[in-house]
N, C-alpha and C positions, 0 to 999 in steps of 0.2 A: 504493500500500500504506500507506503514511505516511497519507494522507486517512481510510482505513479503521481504521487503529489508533485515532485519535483520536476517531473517533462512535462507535463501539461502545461508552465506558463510558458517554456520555452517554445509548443508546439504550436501554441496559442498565435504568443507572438509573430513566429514564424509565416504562419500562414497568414496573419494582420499586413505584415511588410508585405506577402507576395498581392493580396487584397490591392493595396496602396499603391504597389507597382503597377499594379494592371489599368486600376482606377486610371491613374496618368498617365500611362502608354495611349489608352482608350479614349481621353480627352486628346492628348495631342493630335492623334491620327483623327479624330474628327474635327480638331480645328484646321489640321493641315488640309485634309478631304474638300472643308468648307470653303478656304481660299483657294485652292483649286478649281474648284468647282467656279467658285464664282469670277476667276479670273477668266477660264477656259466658256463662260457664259457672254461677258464682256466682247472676249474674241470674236465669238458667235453672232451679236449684235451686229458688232463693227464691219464683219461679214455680210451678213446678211443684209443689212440694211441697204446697200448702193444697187443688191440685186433685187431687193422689190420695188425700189422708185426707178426701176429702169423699167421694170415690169408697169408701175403703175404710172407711168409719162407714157408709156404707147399708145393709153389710153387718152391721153389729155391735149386739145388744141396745143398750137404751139405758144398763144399767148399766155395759156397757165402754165406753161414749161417756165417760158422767162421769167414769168409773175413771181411776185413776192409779197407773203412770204409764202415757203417751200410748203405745199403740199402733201402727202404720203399717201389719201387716197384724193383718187379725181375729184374734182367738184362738177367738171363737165365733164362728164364719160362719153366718149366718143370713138367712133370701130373706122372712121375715115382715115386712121393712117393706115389703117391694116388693109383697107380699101386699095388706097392709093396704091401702095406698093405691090398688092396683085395684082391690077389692072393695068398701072402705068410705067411699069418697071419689069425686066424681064425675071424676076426671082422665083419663076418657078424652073428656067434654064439655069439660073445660080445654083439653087438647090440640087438638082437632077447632077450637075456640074462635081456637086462638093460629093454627092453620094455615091456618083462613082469613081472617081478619085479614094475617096475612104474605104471601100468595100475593096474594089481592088488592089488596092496598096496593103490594105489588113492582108487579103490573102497570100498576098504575093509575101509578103513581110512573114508570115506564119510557116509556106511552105519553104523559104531559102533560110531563114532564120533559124527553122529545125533540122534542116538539112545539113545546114554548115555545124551548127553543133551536135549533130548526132555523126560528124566526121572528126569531129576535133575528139568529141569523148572517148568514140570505141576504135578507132583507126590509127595505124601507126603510120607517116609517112615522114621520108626526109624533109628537115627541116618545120618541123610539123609547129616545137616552142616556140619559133623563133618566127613563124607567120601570128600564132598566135598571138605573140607578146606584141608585134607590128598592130595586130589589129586593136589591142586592145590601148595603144599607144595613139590609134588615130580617135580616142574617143577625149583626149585629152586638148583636139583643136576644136576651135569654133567653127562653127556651122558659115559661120560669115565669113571663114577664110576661103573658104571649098566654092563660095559663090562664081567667081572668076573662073575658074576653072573648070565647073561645071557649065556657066554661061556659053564658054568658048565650045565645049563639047556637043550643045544644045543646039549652036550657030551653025558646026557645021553640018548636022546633022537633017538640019533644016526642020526640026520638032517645034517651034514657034506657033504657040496658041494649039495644042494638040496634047490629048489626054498622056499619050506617054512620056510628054515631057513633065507631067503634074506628076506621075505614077511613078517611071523607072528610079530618077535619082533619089526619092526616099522609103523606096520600096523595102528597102532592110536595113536596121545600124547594127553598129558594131553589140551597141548594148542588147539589141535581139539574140544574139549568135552568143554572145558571154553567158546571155541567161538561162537558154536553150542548154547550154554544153552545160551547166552546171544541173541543169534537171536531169540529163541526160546522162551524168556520169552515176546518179545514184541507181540506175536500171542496171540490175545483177546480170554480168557476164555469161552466166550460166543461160539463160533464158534467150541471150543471140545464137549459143553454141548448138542449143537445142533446135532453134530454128532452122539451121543451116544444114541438121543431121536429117530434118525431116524436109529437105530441098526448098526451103524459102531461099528465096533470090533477097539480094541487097535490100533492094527499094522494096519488097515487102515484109522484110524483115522488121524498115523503117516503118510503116504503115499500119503492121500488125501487132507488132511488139511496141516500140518506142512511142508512139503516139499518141494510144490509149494510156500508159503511163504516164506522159506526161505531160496532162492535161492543163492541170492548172497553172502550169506557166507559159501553156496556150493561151490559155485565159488573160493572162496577165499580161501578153504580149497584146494581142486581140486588142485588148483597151484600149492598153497606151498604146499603139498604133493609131489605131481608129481615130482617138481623143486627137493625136500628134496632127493628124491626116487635117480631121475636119476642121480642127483650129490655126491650121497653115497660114497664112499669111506673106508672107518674104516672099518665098520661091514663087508661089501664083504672079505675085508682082513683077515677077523679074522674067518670067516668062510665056506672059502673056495679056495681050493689047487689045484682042477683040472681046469687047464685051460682052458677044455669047459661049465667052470661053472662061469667061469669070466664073470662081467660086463665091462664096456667100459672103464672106469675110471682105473678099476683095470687090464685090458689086456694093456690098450695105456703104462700104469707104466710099467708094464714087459717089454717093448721093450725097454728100457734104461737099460744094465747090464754093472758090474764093467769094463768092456772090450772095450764094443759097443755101441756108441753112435748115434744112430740112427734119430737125430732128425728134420728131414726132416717128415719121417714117423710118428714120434711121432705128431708131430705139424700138419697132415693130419689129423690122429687121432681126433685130441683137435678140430681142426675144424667142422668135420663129430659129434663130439659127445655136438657139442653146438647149431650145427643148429637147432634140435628139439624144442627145448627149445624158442630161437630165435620165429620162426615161431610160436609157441604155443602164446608164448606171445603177440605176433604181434596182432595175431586175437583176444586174449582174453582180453585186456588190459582193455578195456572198462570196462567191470564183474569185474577186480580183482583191481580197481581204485574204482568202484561203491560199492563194498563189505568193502571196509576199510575205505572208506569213514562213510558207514551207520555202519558201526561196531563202529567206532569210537565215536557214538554218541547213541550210546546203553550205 
């Protein structure tokens, strides 16, 4: 009994401090949670907010655009920019424009992008580090240096205002092929070796094995591609003049001249040419969450 008297205050105690500790651990982390939160809320604001008065000026004359003070919803709601820009403006050759531009460039960007890193993973060839380390050396220039060089290649090829000059030069980057090879090197050896005992050929080796596996940095490619594609801007610019050869980015720009400022319609525009995008992602978020994730641990 005496043995018992004696560790009970110390047991007491004991578990009082761990009590105490916890108590405080469990406040800090919910004050730290709470500024997080509310800083990461803040962000979200400051975000958002420039994309709903873009959304809510498409609506608006252009005299409440200039008016002041600033608006957030219409006071006169009005569908005549979105009018105008259908009717008076070619944007539905813009769109059609940007759509196949993105679609084709995702695939093209999907098939040589898996292609080149399901060479670089499973394949031995001379000089094989030493292309690779070049190529992953050219991600470290600017896209602006390459413009000159690809212009001259554009000229003489005579591709001026034509889909393959939108398509081919950003049809793959280097970062496609890095991200590919690295999905690509975690597909077990064993599973090519097997194909080949039971006569798959190369390309359906690629097709049937590699592909299915490594989906999700399809996905991930997929995206940012698509997103890279539709939201282009420069290159369209620089290689291409006729207006029904304009993408959407670069038709909504032309409707702003040194004179006319149109931007009612412009801002209809900016809307109509983000909702794709929006929606795509909506649906896909899951894949290209899932893809960065398991990339990230390749």
């Amino acid at each position: 009994m005496a043995n018992v008297n004696l560790t009970a205050p110390e047991t007491t105690g004991s578990s009082t401090v761990r009590n105490r500790r916890y108590n405080a651990y469990k406040t800090r982390f919910y004050i730290g949670s709470t500024v997080i939160n509310a800083i990461l809320l803040i962000l979200l604001v400051l975000t958002v907010i420039p994309f709903i008065y873009m959304i809510s000026s498409a609506f608006k004359p252009n005299s409440e655009i200039f008016g002041t003070p600033l608006t957030l919803i219409p006071v006169h709601f009005t569908m005549a920019n979105m009018q105008d820009l259908l009717t008076n403006f070619p944007f539905a050759r813009w769109a059609f424009n940007t759509a196949v531009v993105a679609v084709l460039g995702t695939l093209t960007s999907l098939v040589l992008g898996s292609l080149a890193g399901f060479a670089f993973a499973k394949y031995n060839f001379p000089f094989k580090n030493v292309l690779f380390g070049i190529l992953l050396a050219t991600m470290l220039i600017p896209g602006q240096v390459t413009l000159v060089p690809q212009f001259e290649v554009i000229r003489v090829l005579h591709w001026f205002n034509t889909y393959q000059a939108l398509i081919i030069p950003r049809a793959v980057s280097a970062f496609t092929i890095f991200l590919m090879r690295q999905y690509t090197l975690s597909v077990p050896d064993e599973l090519l070796d097997a194909a080949r005992v039971d006569g798959a050929t190369e390309f359906s080796i690629w097709w049937r094995v590699i592909v299915p596996l490594v989906r999700p940095g399809l996905a991930v490619v997929a995206i940012l591609s698509f997103t890279g594609l539709w939201n282009d801007y420069l290159w369209p610019l620089v290689v291409t003049t006729d207006p029904s050869m304009f993408v959407m980015n670069l038709g909504i720009s032309s409707l702003v001249g040194p004179y006319d400022y149109q931007y009612g319609i412009l801002l209809s525009g900016a809307v109509l040419a983000a909702l794709p995008l929006i929606i795509i992602f909506f649906f896909f978020q899951k894949q290209f969450l899932q893809g960065l994730t398991e990339g990230a641990l390749k």
